[in-house]
C-alpha positions in Angstrom: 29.9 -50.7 38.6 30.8 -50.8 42.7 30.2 -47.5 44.0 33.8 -47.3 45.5 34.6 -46.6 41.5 31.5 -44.2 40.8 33.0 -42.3 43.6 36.4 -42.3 42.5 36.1 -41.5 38.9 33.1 -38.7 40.2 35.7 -37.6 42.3 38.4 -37.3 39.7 41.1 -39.4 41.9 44.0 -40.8 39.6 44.1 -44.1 41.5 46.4 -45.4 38.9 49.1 -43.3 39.7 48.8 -44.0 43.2 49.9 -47.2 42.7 54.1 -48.2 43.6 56.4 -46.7 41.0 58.1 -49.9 40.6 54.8 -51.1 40.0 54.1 -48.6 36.7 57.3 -49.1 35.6 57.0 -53.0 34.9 53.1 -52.0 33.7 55.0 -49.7 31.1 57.8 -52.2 30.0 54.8 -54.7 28.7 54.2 -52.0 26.2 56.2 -51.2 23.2 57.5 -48.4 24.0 55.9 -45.7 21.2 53.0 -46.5 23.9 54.5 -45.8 26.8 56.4 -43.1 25.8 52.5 -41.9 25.1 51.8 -42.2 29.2 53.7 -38.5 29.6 50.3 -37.1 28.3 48.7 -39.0 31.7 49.4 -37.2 34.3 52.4 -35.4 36.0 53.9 -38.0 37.6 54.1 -39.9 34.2 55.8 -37.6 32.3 59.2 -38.9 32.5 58.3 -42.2 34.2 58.7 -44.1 30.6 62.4 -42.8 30.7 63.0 -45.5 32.9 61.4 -48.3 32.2 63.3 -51.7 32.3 62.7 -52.8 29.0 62.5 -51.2 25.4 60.2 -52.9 22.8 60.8 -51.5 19.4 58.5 -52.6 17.2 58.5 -50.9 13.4 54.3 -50.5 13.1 53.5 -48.7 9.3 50.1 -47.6 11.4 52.3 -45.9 14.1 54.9 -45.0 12.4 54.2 -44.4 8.8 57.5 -44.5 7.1 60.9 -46.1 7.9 62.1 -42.8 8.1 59.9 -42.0 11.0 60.7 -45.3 13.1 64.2 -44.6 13.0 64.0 -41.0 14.3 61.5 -42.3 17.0 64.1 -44.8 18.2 66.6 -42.5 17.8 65.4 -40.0 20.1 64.2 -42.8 22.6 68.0 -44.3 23.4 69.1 -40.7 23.8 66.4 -39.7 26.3 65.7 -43.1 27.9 67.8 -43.3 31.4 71.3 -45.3 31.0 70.0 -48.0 33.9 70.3 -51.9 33.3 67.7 -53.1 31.0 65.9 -56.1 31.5 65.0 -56.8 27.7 65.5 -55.5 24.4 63.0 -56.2 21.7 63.6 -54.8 18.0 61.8 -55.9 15.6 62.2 -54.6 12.1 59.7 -55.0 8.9 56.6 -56.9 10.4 55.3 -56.8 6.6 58.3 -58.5 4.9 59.5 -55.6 3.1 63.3 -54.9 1.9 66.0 -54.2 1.6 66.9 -52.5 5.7 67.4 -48.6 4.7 68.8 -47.8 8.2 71.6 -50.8 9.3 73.8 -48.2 10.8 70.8 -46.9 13.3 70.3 -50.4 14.1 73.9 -50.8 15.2 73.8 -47.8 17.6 70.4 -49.2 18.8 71.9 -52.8 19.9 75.1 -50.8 21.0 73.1 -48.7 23.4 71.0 -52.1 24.5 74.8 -53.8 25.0 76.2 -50.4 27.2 73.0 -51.2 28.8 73.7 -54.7 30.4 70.7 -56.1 28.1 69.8 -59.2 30.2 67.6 -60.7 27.0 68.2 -59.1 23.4 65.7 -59.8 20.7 65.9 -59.1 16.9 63.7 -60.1 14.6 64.4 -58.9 11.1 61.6 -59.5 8.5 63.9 -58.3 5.6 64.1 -60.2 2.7 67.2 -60.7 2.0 68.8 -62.5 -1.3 71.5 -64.4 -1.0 73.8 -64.0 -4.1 74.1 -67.6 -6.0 77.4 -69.1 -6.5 76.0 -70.5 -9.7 77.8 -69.6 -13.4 
């Protein structure tokens, strides 16, 4: 390791959060956001920095989140604190492990309203539900 880093990390300096706000922000909108909303735990600065990040990406993890239940409450909480600013993107994506049927359509509804009040510039869904389509057959 250079010793400009021994020193620094010796030295206890947060050279991270030195760096441009704008900078952070972007650094924090490549990360789904459970993540980022784990930076507050950082450092002062970060505390509310994931509030306004220009992108949400809402991806339903059973090893983050544990239940449906859970998610839902997560994302819930998120749109209410998360600043009202134009987002860039919008990523939801629901059931990575193909399960069914969606127990929470009306959340999801407020989720894609708040990313439409929003200004979304790029809104993803992906929705892993199985669905069955009813046959017309007799």
């Amino acid at each position: 390791m250079p010793e400009g880093r021994n020193e620094a990390a010796a030295s206890g300096d947060d050279r991270i959060s030195a760096l441009p706000e704008a900078l952070l922000l972007h650094t924090l909108s490549l990360l789904p956001s459970e993540e980022a909303v784990r930076t507050c735990m950082l450092a002062r600065r970060w505390c509310n920095l994931w509030k306004y990040t220009p992108s949400l990406r809402l991806i339903q993890d059973d090893e983050s989140f544990g239940s449906d239940e859970h998610f839902n409450k997560f994302v819930s909480h998120l749109i209410v604190l998360h600043d009202r600013s134009p987002l860039v993107n919008c990523e939801i994506h629901l059931y990575p492990d193909g399960r069914q049927p969606c127990p929470y359509v009306q959340a999801v509804q407020l989720w894609l309203q708040y990313a439409l009040a929003c200004h979304v510039k790029e809104l993803r869904v992906t929705d892993y539900c199985v669905t069955t389509i009813p046959s017309n057959s007799k």
